[in-house]
PyMOL Python script that loads the backbone (N, CA, C, O; Angstrom):
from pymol import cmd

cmd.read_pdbstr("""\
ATOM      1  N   UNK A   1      23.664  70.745 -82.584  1.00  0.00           N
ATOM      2  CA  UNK A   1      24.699  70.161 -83.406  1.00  0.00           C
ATOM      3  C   UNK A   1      26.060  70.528 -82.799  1.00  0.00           C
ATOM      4  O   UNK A   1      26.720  71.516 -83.121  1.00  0.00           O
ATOM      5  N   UNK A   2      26.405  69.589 -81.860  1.00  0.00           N
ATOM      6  CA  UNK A   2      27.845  69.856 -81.337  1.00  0.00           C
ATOM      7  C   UNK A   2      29.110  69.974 -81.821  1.00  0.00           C
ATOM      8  O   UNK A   2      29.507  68.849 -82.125  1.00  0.00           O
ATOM      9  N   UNK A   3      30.080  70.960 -82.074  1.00  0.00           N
ATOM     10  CA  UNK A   3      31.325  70.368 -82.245  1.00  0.00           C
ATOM     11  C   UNK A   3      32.146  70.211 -81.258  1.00  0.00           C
ATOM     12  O   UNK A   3      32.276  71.075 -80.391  1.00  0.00           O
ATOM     13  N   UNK A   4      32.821  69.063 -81.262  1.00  0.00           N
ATOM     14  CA  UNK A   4      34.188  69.391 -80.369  1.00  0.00           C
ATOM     15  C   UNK A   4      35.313  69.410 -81.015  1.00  0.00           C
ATOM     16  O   UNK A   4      35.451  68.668 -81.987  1.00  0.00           O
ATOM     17  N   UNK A   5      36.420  70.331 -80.570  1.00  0.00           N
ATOM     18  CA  UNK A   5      37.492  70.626 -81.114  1.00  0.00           C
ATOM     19  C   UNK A   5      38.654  69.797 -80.155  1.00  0.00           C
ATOM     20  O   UNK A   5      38.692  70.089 -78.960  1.00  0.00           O
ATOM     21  N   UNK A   6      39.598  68.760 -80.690  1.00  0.00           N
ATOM     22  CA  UNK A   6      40.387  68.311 -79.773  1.00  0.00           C
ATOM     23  C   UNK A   6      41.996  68.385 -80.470  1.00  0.00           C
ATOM     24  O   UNK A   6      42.350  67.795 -81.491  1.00  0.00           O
ATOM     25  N   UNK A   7      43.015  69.469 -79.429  1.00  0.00           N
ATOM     26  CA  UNK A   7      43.889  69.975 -80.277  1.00  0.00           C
ATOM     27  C   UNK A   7      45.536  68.943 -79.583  1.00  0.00           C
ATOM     28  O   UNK A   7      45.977  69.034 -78.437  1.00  0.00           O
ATOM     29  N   UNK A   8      45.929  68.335 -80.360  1.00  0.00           N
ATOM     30  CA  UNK A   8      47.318  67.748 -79.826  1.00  0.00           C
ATOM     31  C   UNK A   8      48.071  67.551 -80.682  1.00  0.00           C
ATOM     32  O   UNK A   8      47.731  67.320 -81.842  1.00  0.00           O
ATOM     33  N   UNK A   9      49.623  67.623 -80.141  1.00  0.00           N
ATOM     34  CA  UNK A   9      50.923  67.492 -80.447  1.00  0.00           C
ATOM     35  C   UNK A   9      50.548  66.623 -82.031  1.00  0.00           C
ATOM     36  O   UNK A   9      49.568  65.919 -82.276  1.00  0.00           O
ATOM     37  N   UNK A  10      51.679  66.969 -82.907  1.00  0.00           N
ATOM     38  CA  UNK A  10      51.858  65.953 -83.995  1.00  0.00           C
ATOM     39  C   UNK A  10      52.857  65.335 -83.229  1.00  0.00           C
ATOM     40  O   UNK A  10      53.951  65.764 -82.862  1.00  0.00           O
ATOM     41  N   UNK A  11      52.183  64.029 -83.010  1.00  0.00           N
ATOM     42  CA  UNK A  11      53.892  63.339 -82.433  1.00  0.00           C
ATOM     43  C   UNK A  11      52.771  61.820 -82.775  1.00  0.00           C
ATOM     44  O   UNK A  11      52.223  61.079 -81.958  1.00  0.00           O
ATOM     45  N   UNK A  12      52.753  61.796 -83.879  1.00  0.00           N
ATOM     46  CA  UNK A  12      52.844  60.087 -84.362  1.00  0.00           C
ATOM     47  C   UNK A  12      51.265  59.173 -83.767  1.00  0.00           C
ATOM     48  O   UNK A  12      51.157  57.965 -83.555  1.00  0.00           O
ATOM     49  N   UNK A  13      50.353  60.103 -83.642  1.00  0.00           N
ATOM     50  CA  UNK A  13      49.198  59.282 -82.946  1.00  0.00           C
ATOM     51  C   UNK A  13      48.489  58.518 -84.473  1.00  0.00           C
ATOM     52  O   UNK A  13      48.735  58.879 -85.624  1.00  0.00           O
ATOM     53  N   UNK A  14      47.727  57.583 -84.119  1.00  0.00           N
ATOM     54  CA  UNK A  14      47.912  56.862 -85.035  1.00  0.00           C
ATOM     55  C   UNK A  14      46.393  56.951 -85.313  1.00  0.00           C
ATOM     56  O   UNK A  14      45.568  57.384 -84.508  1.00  0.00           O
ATOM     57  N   UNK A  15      46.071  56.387 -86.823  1.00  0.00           N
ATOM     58  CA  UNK A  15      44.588  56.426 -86.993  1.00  0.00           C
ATOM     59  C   UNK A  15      43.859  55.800 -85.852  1.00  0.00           C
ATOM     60  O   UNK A  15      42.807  56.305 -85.460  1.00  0.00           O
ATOM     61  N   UNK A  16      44.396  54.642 -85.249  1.00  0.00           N
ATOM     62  CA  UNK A  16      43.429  54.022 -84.773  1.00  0.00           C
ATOM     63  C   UNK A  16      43.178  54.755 -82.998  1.00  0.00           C
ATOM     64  O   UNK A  16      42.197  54.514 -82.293  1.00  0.00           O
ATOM     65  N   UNK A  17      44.165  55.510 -82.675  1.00  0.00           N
ATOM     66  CA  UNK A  17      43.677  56.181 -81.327  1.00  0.00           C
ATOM     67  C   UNK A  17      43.118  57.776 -82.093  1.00  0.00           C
ATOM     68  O   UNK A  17      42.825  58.597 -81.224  1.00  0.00           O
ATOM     69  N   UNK A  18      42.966  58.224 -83.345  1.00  0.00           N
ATOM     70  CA  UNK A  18      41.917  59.277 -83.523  1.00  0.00           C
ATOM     71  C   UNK A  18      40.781  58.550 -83.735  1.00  0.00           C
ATOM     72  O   UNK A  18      39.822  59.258 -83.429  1.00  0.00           O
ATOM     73  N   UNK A  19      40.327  57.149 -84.228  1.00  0.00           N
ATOM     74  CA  UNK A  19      38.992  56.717 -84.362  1.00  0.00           C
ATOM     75  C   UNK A  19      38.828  57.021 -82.331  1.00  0.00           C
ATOM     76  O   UNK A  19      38.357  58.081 -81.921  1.00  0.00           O
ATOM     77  N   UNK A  20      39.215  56.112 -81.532  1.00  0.00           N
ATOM     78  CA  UNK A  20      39.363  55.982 -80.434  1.00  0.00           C
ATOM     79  C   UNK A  20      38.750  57.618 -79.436  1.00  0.00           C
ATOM     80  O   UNK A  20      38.149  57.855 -78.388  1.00  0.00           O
ATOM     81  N   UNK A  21      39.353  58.372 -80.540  1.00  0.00           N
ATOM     82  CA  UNK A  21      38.920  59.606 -79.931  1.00  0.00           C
ATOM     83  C   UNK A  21      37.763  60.268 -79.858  1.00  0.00           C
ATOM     84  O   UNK A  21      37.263  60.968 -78.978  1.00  0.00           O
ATOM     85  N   UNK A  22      37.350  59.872 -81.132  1.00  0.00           N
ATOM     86  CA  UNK A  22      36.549  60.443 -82.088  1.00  0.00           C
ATOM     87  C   UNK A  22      35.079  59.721 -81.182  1.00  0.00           C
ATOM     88  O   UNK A  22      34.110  60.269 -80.658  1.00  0.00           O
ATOM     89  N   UNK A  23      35.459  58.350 -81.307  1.00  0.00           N
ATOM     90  CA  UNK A  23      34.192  57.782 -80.944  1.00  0.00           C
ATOM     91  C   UNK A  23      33.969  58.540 -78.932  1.00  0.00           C
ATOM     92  O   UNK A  23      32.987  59.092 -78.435  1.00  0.00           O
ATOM     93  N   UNK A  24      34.903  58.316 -78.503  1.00  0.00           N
ATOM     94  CA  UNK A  24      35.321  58.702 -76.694  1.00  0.00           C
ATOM     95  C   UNK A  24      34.518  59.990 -76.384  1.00  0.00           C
ATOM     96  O   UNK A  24      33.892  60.233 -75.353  1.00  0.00           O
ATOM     97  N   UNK A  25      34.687  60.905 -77.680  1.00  0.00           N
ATOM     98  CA  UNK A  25      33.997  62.239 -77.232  1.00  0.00           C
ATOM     99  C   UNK A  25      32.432  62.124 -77.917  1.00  0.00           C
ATOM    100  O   UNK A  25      31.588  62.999 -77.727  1.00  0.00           O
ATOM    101  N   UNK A  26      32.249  61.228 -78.522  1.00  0.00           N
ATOM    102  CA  UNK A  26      30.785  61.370 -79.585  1.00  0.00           C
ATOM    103  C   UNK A  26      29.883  60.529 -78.184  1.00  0.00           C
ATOM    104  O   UNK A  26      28.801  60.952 -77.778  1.00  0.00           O
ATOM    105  N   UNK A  27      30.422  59.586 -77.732  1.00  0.00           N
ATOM    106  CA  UNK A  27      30.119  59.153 -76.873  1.00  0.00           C
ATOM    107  C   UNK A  27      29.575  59.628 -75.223  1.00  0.00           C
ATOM    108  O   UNK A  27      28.682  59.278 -74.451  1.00  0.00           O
ATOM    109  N   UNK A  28      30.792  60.713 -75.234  1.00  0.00           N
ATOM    110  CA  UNK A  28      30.718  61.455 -74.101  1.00  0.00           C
ATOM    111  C   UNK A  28      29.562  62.702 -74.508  1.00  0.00           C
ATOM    112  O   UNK A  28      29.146  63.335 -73.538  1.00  0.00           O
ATOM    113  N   UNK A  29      29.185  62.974 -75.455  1.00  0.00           N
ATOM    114  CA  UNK A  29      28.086  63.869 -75.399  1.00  0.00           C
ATOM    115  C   UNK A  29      26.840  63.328 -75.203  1.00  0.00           C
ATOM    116  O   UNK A  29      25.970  63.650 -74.395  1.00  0.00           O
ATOM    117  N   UNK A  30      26.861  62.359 -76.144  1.00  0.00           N
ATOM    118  CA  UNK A  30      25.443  61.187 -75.626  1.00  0.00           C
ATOM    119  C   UNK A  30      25.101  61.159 -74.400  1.00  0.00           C
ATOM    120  O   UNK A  30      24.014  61.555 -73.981  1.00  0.00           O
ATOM    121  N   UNK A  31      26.203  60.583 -73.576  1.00  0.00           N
ATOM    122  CA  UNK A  31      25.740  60.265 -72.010  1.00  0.00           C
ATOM    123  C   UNK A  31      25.492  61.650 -71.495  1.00  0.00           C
ATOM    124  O   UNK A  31      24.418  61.766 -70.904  1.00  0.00           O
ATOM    125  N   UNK A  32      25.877  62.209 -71.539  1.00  0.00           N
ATOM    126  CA  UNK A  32      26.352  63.796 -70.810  1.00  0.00           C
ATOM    127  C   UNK A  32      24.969  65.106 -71.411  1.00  0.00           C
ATOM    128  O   UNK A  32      24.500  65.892 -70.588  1.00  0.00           O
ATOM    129  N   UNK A  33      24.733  65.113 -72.168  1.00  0.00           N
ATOM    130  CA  UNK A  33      24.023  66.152 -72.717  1.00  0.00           C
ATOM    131  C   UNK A  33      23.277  65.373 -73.549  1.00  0.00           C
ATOM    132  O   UNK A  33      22.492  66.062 -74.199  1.00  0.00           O
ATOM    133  N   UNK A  34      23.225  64.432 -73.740  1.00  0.00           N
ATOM    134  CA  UNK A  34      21.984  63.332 -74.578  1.00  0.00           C
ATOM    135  C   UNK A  34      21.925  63.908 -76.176  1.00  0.00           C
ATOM    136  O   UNK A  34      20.850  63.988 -76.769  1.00  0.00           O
ATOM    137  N   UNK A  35      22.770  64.163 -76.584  1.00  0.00           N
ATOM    138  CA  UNK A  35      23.034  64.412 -78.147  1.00  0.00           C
ATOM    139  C   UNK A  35      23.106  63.594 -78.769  1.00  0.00           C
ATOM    140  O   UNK A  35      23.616  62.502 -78.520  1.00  0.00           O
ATOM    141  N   UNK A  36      22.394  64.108 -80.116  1.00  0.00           N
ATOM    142  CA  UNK A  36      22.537  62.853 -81.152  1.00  0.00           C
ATOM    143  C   UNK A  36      24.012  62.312 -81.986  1.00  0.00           C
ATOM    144  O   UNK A  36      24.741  62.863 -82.810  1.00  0.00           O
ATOM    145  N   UNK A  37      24.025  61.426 -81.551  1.00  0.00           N
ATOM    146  CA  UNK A  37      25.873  61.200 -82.519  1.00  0.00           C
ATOM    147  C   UNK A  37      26.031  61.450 -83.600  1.00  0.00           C
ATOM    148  O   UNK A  37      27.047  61.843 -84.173  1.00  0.00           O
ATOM    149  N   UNK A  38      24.714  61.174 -84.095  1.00  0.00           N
ATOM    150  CA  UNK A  38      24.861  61.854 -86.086  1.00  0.00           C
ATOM    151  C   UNK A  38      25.221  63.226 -86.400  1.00  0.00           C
ATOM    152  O   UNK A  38      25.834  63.687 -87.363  1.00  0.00           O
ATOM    153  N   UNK A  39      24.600  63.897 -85.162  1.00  0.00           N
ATOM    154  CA  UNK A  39      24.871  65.220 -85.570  1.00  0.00           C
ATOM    155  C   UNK A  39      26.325  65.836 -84.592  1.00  0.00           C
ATOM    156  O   UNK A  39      26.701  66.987 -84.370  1.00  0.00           O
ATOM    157  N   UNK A  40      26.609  65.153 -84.377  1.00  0.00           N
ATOM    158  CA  UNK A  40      28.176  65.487 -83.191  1.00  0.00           C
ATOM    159  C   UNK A  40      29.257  65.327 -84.473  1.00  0.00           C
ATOM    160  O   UNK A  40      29.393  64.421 -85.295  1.00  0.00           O
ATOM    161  N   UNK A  41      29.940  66.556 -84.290  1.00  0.00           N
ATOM    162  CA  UNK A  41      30.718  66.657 -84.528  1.00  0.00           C
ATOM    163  C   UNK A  41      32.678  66.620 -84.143  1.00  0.00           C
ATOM    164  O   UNK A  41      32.777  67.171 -83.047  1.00  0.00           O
ATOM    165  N   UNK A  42      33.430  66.398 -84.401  1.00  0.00           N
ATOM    166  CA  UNK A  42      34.567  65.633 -84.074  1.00  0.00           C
ATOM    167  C   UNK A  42      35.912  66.524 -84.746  1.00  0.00           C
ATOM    168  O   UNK A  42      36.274  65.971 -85.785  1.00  0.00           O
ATOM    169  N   UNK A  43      36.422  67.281 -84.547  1.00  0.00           N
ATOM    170  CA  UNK A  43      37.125  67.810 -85.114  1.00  0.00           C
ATOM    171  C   UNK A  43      38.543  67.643 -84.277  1.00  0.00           C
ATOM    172  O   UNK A  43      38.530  67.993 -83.096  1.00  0.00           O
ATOM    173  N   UNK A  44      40.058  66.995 -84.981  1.00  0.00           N
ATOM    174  CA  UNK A  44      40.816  66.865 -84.439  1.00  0.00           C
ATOM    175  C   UNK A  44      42.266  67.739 -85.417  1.00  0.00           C
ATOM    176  O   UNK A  44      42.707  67.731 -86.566  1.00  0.00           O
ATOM    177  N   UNK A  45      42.559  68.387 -84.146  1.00  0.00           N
ATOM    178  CA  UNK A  45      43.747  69.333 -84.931  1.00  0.00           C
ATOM    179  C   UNK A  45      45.376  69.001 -84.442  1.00  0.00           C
ATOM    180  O   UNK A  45      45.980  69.273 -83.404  1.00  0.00           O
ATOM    181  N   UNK A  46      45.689  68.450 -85.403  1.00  0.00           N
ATOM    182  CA  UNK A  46      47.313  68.030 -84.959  1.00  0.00           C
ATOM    183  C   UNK A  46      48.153  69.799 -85.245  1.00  0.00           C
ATOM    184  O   UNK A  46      48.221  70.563 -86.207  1.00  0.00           O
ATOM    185  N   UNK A  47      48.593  69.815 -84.011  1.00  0.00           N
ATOM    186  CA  UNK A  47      49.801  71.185 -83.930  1.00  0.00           C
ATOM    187  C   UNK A  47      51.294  70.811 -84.125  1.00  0.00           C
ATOM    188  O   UNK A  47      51.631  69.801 -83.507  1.00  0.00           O
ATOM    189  N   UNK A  48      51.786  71.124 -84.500  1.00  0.00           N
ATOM    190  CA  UNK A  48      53.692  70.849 -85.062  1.00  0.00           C
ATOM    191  C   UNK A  48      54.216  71.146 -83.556  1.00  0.00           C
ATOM    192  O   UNK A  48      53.529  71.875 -82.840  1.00  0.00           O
ATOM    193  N   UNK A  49      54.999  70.785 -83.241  1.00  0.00           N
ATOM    194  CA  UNK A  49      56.015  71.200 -81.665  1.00  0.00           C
ATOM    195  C   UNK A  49      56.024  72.349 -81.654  1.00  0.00           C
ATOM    196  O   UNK A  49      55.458  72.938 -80.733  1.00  0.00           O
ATOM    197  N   UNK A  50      56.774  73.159 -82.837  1.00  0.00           N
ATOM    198  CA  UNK A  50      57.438  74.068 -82.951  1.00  0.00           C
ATOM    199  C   UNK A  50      56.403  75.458 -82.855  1.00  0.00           C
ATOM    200  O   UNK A  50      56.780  76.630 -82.872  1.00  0.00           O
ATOM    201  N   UNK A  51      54.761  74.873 -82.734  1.00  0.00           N
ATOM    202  CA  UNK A  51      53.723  76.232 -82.409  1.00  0.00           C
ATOM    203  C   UNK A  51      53.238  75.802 -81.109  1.00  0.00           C
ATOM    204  O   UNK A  51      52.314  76.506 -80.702  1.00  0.00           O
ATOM    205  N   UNK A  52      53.588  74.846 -80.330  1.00  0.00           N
ATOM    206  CA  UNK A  52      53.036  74.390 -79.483  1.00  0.00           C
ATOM    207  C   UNK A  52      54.299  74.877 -77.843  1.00  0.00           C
ATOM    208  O   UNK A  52      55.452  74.566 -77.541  1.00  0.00           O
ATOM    209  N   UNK A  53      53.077  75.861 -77.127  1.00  0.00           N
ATOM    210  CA  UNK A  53      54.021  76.103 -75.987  1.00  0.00           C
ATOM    211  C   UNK A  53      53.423  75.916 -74.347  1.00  0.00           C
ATOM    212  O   UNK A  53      52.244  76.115 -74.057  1.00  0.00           O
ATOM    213  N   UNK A  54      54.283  75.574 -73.542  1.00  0.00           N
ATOM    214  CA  UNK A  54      53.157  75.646 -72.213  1.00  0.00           C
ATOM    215  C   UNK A  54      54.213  76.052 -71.338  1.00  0.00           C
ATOM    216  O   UNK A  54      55.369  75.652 -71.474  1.00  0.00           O
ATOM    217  N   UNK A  55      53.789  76.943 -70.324  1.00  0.00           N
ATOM    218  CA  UNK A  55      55.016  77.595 -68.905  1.00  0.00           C
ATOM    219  C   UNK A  55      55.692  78.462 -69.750  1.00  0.00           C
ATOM    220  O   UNK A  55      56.922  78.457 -69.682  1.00  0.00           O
ATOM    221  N   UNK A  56      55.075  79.292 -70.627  1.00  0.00           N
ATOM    222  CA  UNK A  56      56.145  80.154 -71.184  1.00  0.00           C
ATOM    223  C   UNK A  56      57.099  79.683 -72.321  1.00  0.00           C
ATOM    224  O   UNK A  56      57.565  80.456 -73.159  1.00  0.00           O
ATOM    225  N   UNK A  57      57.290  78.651 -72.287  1.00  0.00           N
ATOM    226  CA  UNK A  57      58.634  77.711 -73.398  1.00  0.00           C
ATOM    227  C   UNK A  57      57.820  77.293 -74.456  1.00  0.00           C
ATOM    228  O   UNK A  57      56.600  77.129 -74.489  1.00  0.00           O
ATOM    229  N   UNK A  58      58.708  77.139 -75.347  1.00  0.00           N
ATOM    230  CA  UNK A  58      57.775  76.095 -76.312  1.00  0.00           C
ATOM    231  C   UNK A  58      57.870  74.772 -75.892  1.00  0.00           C
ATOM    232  O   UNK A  58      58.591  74.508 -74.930  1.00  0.00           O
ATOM    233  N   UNK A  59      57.177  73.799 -76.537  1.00  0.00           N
ATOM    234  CA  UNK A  59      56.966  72.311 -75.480  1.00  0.00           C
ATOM    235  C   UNK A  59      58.014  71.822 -75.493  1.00  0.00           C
ATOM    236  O   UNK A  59      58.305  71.319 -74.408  1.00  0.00           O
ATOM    237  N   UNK A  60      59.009  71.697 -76.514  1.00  0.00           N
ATOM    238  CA  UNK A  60      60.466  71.190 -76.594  1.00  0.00           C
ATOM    239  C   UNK A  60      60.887  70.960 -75.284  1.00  0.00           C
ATOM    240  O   UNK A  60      60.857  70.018 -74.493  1.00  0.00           O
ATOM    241  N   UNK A  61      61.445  72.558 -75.306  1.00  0.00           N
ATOM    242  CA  UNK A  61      62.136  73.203 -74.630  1.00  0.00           C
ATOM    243  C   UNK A  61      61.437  72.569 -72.735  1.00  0.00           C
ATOM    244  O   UNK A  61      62.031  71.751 -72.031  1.00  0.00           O
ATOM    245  N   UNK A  62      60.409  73.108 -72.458  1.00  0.00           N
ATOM    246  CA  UNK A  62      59.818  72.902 -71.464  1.00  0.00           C
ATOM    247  C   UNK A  62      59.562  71.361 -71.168  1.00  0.00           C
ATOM    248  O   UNK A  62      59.401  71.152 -69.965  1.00  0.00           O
ATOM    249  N   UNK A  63      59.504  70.512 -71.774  1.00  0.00           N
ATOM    250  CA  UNK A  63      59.615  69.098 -71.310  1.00  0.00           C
ATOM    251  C   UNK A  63      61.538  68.771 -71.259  1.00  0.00           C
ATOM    252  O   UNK A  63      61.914  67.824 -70.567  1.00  0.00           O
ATOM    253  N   UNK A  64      62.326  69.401 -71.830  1.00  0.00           N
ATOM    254  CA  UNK A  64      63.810  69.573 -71.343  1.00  0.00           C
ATOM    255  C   UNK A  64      63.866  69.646 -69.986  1.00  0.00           C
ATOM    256  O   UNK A  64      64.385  68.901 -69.154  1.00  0.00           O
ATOM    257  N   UNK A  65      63.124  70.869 -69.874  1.00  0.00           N
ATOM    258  CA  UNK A  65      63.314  71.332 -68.495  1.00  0.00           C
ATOM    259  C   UNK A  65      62.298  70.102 -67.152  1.00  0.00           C
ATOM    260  O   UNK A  65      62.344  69.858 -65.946  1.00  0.00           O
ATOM    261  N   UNK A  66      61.930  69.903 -67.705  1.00  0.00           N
ATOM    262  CA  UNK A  66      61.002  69.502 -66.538  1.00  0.00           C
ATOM    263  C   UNK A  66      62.268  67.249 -66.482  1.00  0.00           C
ATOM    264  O   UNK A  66      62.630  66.402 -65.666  1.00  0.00           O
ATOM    265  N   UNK A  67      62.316  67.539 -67.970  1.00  0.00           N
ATOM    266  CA  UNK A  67      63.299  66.209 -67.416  1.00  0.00           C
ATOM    267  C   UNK A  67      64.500  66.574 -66.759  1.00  0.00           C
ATOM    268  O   UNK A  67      64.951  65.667 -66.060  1.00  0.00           O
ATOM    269  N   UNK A  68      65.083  67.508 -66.769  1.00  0.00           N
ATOM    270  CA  UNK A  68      66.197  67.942 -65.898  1.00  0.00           C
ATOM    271  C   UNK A  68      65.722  68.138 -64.614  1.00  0.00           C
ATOM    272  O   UNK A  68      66.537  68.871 -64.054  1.00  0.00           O
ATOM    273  N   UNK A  69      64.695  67.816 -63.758  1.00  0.00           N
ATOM    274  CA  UNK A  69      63.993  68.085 -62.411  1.00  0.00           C
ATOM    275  C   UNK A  69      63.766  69.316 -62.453  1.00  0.00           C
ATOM    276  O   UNK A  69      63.719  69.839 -61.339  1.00  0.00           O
ATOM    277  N   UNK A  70      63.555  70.194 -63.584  1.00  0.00           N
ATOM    278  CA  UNK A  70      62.522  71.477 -62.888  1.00  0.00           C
ATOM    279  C   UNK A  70      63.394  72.671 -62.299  1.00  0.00           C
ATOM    280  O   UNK A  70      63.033  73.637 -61.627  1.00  0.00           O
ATOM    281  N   UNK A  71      64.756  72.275 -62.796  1.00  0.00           N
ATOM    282  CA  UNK A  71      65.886  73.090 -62.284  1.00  0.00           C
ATOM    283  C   UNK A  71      65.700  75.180 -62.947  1.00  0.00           C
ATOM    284  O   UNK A  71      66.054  76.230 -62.412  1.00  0.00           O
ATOM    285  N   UNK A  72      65.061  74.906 -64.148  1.00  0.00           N
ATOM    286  CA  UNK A  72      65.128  76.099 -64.848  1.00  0.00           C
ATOM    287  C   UNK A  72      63.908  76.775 -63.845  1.00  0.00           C
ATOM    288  O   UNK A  72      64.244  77.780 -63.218  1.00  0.00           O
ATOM    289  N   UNK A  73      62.253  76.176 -63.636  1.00  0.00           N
ATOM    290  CA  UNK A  73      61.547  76.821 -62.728  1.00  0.00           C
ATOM    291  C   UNK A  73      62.360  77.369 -61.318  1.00  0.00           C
ATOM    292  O   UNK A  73      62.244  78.549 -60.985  1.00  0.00           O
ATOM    293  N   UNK A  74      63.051  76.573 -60.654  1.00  0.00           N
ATOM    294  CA  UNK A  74      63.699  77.165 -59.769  1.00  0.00           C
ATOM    295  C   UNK A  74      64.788  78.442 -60.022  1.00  0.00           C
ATOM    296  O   UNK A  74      65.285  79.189 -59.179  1.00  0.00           O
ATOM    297  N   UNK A  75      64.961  78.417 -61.385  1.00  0.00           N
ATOM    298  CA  UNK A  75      65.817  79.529 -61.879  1.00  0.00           C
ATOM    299  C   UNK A  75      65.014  80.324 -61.742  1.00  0.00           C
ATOM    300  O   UNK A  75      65.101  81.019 -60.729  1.00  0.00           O
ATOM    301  N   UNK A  76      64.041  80.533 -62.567  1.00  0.00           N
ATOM    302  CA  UNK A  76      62.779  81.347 -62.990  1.00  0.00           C
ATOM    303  C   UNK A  76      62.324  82.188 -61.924  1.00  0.00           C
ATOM    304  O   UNK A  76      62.151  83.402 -62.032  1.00  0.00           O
ATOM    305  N   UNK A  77      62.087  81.331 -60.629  1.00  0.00           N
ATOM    306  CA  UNK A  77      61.312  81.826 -59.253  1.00  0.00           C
ATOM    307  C   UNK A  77      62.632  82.616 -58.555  1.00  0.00           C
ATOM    308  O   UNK A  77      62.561  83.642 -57.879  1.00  0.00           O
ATOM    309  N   UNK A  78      63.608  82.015 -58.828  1.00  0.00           N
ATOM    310  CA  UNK A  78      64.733  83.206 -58.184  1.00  0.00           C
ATOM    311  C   UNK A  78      64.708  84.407 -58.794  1.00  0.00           C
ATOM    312  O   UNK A  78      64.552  85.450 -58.158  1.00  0.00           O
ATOM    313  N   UNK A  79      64.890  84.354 -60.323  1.00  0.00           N
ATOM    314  CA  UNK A  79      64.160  86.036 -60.648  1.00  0.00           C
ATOM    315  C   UNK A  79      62.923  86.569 -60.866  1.00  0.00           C
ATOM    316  O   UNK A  79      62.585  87.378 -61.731  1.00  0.00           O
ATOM    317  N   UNK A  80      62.235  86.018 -59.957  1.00  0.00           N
ATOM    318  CA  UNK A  80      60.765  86.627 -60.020  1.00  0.00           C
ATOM    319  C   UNK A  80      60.208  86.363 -60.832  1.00  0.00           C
ATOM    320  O   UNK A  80      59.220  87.090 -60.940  1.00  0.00           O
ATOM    321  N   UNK A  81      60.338  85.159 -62.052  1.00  0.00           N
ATOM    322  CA  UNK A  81      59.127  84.885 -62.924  1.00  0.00           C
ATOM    323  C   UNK A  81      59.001  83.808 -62.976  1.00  0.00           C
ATOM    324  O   UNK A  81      59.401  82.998 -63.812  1.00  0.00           O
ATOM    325  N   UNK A  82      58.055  83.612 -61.497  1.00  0.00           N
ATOM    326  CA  UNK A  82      57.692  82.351 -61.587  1.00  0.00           C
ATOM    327  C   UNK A  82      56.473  81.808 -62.882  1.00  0.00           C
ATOM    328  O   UNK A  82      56.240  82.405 -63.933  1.00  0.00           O
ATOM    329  N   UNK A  83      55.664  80.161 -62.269  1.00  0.00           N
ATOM    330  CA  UNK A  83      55.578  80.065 -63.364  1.00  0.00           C
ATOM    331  C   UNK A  83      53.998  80.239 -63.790  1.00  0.00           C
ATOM    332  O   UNK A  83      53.562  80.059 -64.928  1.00  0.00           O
ATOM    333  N   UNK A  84      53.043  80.723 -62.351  1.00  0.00           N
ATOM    334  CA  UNK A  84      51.701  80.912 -62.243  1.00  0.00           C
ATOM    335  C   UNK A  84      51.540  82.458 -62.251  1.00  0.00           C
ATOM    336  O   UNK A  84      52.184  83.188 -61.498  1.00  0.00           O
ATOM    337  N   UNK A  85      50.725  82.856 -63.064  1.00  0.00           N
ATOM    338  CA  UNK A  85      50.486  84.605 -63.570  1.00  0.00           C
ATOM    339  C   UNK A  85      49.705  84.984 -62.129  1.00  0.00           C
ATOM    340  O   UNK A  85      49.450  84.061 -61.354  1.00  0.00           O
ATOM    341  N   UNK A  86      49.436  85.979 -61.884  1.00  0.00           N
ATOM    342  CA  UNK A  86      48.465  86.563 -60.760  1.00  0.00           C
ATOM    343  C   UNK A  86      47.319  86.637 -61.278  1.00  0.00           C
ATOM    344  O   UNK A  86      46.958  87.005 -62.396  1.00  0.00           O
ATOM    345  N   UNK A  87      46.675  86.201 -60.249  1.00  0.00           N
ATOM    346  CA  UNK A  87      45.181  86.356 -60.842  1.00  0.00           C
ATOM    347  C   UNK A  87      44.768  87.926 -60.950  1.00  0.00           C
ATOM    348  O   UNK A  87      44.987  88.861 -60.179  1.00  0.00           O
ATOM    349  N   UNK A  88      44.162  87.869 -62.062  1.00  0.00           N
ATOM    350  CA  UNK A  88      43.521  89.301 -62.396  1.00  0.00           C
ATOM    351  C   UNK A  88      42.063  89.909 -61.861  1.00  0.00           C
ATOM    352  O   UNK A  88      40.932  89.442 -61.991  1.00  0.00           O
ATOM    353  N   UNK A  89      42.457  90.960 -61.301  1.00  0.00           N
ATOM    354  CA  UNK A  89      41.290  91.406 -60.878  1.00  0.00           C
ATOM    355  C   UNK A  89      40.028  92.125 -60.678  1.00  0.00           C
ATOM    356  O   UNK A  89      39.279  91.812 -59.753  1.00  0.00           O
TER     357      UNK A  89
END
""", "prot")
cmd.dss("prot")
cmd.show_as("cartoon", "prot")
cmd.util.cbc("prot")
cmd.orient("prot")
């Protein structure tokens, strides 16, 4: 009994691309792992902007930056924090 969890932005998606979704992944287990669709589960979680972060920023902020050409990463890498962690070892 599968679930999938699929987590995105609240930014206005509409019923008809969560049916779209819903069916895309119920679908994709079928072909893929031969699961039954009745028992697939579909779970979709809308996040607010304001908990939602990627590169360190919250998404706002970080799609700012990346429409300004990426000028703040080049800030970032001049003081040493760039924007890929070291791999741990």
């Amino acid at each position: 009994m599968p679930c999938i969890r699929i987590e995105i932005t609240r930014e206005g998606v509409t019923r008809e691309q969560k049916k779209q979704l819903i069916a895309g992944a119920t679908e994709l287990m079928v072909r893929v792992l031969d699961k039954d669709p009745a028992s697939t589960f579909v779970v979709i979680d809308e996040v607010d902007l304001d908990n939602w972060g990627v590169g360190g920023l919250p998404v706002v902020e970080w799609r700012h930056e990346q429409a300004a050409g990426g000028a703040a990463e080049g800030r970032r890498a001049a003081r040493g924090q760039g924007g890929r962690a070291a791999p741990r070892a």
